[in-house]
N, C-alpha and C positions, 0 to 999 in steps of 0.2 A: 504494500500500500504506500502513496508518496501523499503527501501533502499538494491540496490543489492546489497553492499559494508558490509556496517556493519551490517545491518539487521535489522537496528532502523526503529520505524514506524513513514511515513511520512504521513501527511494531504495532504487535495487539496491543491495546490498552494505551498506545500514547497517540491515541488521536484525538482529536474534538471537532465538535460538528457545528456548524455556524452558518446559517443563512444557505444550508443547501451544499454548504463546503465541507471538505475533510480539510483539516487545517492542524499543523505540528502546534507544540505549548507557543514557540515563539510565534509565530504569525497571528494565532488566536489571541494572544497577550497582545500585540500589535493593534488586531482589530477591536478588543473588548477595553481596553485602557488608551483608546488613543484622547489626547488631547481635547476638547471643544473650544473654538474660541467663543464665542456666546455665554461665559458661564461668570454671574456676576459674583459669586464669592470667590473665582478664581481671581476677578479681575479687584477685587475688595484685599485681599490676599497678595498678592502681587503689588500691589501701591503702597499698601502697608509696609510692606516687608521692601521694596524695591527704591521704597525714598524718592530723592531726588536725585539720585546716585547709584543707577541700575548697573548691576552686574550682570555681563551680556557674555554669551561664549563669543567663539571666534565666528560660526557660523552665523551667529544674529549679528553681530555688528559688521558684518560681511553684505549680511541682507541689508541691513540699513542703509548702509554707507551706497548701495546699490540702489537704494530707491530714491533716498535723498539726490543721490545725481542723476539717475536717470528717470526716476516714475513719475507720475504711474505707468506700473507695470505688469504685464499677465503673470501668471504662476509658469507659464512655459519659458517667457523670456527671462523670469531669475532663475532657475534650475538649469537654463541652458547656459547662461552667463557663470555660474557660480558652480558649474557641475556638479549639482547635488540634485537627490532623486528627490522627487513629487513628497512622498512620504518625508523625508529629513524637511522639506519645506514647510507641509503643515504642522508639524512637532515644532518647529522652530516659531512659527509665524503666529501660532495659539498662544506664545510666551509672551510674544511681543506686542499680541492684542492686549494680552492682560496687562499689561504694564500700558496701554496705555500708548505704546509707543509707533505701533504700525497698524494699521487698518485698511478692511478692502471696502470696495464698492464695486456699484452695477453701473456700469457703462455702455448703455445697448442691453446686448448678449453677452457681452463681455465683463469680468471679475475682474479689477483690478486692484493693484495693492499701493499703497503709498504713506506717507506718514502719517501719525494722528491728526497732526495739525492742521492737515492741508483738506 
């Protein structure tokens, strides 16, 4: 049996079923813990905790620094800029809602991301 996600091979007993999927611990962890950006005690939590003095990894201030000079911007063009997968983008970009820092909008059809500020 493999995992429909990543395609890793599963044993009896370590698979988990999700939305139609066979899915290994990490992918299911992946899909059952992922981030929301919409979540106001995350974002009550993050301010709190985050000051006026946010501590960003390398890949958020990677994003930032990327939108701040170039956005708004789709989630294709900072993933393809910053070569990081879709998935590292939303994990990143739910921190950055929280704090307050980055946020998207509807443009058309189109999702784009750009500072709080702006």
């Amino acid at each position: 049996m493999k995992c429909d996600k990543c395609g890793a091979d599963l044993n009896t007993g370590d698979s988990y079923e999700h939305a139609g999927q066979t899915l290994c611990e990490d992918c299911y962890l992946d899909v059952r813990a992922a981030p929301k950006t919409c979540d106001p005690w995350a974002v009550y939590t993050a301010k709190k905790e985050a000051g006026r003095n946010p501590s960003l990894t390398p890949v958020q201030e990677r994003i930032m620094a990327l939108i701040r000079e170039n956005g708004p911007l789709t989630q294709e063009e900072i993933c393809e800029a910053l070569k990081i997968s879709a998935t590292d983008f939303r994990i990143n970009f739910a921190t950055l809602r929280h704090m307050e820092l980055a946020r998207a909008f509807r443009d058309g059809d189109v999702i784009r991301y750009t500072t709080f500020g702006e």
